[in-house]
C-alpha positions in Angstrom: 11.2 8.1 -2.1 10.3 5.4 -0.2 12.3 2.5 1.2 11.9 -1.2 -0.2 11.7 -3.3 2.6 14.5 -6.3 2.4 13.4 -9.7 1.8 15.0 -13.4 1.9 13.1 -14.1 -1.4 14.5 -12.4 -4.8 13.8 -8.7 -5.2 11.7 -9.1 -8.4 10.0 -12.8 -7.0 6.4 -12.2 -8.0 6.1 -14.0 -4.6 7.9 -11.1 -2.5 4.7 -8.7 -2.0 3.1 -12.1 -0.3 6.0 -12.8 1.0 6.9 -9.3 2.9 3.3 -9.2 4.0 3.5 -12.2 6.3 6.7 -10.8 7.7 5.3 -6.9 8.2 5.1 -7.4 11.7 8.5 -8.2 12.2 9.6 -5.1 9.5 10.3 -1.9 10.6 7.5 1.2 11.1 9.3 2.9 8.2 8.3 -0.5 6.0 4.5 0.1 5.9 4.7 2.7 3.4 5.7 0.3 0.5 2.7 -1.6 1.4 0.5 1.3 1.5 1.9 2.4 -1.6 1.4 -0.5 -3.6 -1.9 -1.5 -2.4 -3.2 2.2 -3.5 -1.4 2.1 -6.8 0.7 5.5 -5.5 3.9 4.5 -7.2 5.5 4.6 -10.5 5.7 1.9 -12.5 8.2 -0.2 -14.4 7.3 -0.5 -18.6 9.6 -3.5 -18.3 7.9 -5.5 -15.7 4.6 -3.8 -15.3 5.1 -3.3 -11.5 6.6 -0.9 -9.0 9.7 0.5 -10.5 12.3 -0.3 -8.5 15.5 2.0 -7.8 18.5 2.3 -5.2 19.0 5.2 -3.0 20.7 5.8 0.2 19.4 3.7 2.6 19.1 0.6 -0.4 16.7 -0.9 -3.0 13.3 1.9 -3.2 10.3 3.0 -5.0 9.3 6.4 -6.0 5.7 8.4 -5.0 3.5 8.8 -8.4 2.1 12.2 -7.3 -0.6 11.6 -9.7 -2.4 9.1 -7.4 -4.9 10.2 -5.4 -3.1 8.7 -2.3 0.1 9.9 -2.8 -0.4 13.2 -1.0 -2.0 11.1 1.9 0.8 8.3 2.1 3.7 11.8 2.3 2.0 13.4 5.0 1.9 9.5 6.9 5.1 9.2 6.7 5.9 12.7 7.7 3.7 12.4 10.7 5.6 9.1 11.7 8.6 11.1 11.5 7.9 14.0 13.5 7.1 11.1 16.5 10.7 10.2 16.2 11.9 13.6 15.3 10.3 16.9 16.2 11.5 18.9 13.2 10.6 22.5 12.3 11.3 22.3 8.8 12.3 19.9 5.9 15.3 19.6 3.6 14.1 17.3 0.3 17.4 16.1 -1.1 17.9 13.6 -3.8 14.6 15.0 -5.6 15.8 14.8 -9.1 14.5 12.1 -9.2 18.0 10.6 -8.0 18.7 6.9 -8.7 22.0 5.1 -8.3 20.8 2.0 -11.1 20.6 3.6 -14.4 16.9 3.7 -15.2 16.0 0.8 -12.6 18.0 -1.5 -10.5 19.1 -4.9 -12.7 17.8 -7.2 -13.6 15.7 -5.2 -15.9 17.7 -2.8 -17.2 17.7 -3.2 -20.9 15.5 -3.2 -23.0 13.7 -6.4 -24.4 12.1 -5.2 -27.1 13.7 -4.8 -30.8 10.6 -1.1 -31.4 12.6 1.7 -30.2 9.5 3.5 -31.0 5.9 2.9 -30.1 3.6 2.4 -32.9 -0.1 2.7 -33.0 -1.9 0.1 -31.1 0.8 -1.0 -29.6 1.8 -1.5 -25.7 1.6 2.4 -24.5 4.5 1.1 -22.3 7.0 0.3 -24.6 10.0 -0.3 -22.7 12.6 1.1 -25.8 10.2 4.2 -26.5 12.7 6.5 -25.3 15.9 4.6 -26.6 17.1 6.4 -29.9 15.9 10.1 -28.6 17.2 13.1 -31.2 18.3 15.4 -29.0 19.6 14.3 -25.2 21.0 17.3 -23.2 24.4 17.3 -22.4 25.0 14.2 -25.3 24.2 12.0 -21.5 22.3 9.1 -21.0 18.5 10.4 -20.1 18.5 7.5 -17.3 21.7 8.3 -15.6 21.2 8.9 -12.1 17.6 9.3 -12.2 14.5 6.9 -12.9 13.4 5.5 -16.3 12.0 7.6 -18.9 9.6 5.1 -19.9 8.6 4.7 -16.2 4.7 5.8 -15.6 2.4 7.3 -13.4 -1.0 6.7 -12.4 -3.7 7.4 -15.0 -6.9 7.1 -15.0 -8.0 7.2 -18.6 -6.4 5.9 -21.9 -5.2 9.5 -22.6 -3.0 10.2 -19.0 -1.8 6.2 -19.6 -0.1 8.0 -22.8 1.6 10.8 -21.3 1.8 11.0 -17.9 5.6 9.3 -18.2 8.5 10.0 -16.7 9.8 11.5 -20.2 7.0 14.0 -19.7 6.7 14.4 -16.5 9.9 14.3 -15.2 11.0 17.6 -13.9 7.4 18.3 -12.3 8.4 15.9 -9.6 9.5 17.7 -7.4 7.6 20.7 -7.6 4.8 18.0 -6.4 6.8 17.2 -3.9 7.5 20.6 -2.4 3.9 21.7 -2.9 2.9 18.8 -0.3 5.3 19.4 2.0 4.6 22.9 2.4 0.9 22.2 2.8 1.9 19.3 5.6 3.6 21.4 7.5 1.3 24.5 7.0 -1.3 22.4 8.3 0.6 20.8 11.4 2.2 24.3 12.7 -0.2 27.1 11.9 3.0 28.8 10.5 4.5 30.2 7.4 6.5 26.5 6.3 10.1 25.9 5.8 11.2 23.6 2.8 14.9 23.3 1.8 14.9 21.6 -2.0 17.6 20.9 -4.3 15.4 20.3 -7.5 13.0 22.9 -8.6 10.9 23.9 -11.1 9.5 27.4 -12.2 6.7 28.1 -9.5 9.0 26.3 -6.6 9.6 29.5 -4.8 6.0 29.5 -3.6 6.8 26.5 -2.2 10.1 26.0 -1.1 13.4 27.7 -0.7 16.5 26.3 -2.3 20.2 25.7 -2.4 22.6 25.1 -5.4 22.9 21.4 -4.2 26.4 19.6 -4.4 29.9 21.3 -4.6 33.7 20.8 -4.5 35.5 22.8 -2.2 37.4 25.1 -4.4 37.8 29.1 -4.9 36.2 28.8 -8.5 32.7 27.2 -6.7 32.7 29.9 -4.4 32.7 32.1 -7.3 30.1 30.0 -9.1 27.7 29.7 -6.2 27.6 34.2 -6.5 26.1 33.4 -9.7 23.7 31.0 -9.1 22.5 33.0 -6.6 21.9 35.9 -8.4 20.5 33.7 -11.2 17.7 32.3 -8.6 16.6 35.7 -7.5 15.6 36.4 -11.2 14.5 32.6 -11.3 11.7 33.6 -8.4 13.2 31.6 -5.4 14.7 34.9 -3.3 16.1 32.3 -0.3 19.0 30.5 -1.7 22.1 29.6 -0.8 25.2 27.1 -1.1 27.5 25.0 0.8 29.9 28.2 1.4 32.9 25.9 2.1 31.9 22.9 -0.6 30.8 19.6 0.2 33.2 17.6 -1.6 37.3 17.7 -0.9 38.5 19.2 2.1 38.1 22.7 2.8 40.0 24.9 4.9 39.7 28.0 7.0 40.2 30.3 4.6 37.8 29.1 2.1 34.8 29.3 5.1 
């Protein structure tokens, strides 16, 4: 994920890119990515407004890497490069790698559909904003965009056929198995050394990659109990390093418990 820098004019001003240029030099380091990003077409993309797709994470509005492009794996090993200058790390944890979004889909204004199709039809835009919106089957009986980016939202393509599938619908849990598979080669390549990656999303071949933890838990007997089992599970799963908060990340713990 990458940070969206802030900007006087409104987020979705089709003056703002102009706009946040004239101002880069008085941005941050961290702000050149976006730049980079959207000059080398290495994001995803919004079927509502045919630009960047734009999301909210920790640190505010942001964008999301298309691993498809062929600068996306040069623009994450940039930025990781930056960062060891300000941090000399040894390893990497890659958190919020679902993807995680706090705007359903992406952030307002364009959050609903504006389209009356809620399926695409032959010959029509490939990037129908409502393709996604009347789904038979939705795991958990949930929302597909809660949390996360939208399932119409696509990736670099560079033929009419990948402009078809390569969407977040499709594509969605390979994200960050991309994203792993980067890092480890980043930080093969720096150290000379058998990498470290922490993850919290995974996909079957991550444990080549990356090791894992079971991600976010409540401090509570019946977790610790849980997190056995997840373990266990991920050993047969093909990621042999895992572990859990032992003494739960949300609510207070106690002594015991740790």
């Amino acid at each position: 994920m990458i940070r969206r820098p802030p900007r006087s004019t409104p987020l979705y001003s089709s003056a703002a890119s102009d706009v946040y240029k004239r101002q880069v030099s008085t941005q941050s380091t961290w702000d050149k990515y976006y730049i980079l990003g959207e000059k080398n077409n290495a994001f995803i993309k919004s079927a509502k407004t045919k630009s960047v797709l734009i999301g909210k994470v920790w640190p505010g509005p942001a964008v999301f890497i298309s691993w498809y492009s062929p600068y996306a794996k040069t623009l994450w090993k940039l930025g990781l490069q930056d960062l060891y200058k300000q941090v000399a790390f040894d390893g990497i944890w890659l958190d919020m790698n679902e993807i995680a979004n706090f705007c359903y889909g992406e952030c307002p204004p364009h959050t609903q559909a504006q389209v009356l199709s809620l399926r695409r039809r032959l010959g029509a835009d490939p990037h129908d904003p409502a393709e996604f919106d009347n789904l038979p089957y939705r795991p958990g009986n949930c929302d597909p965009t809660q949390k996360t980016v939208s399932m119409t939202g696509y990736h670099y393509s560079e033929n009419d056929f990948q402009d078809r599938v390569r969407k977040e619908y499709n594509t969605h849990s390979l994200w960050n198995l991309y994203e792993s598979m980067v890092t480890h080669e980043f930080l093969a390549e720096t150290f000379k050394q058998r990498p470290y990656v922490l993850t919290r999303s995974n996909f079957p071949g991550s444990g080549l990659y990356t090791t894992k933890w079971l991600g976010d838990n409540y401090s509570r007997w019946e977790f610790l109990r849980y997190s056995i089992v997840g373990i266990f599970n991920y050993q047969l799963f093909g990621m042999a390093f895992t572990g859990s908060d032992m003494c739960g990340f949300m609510e207070s713990t106690n002594e015991e418990l740790c």
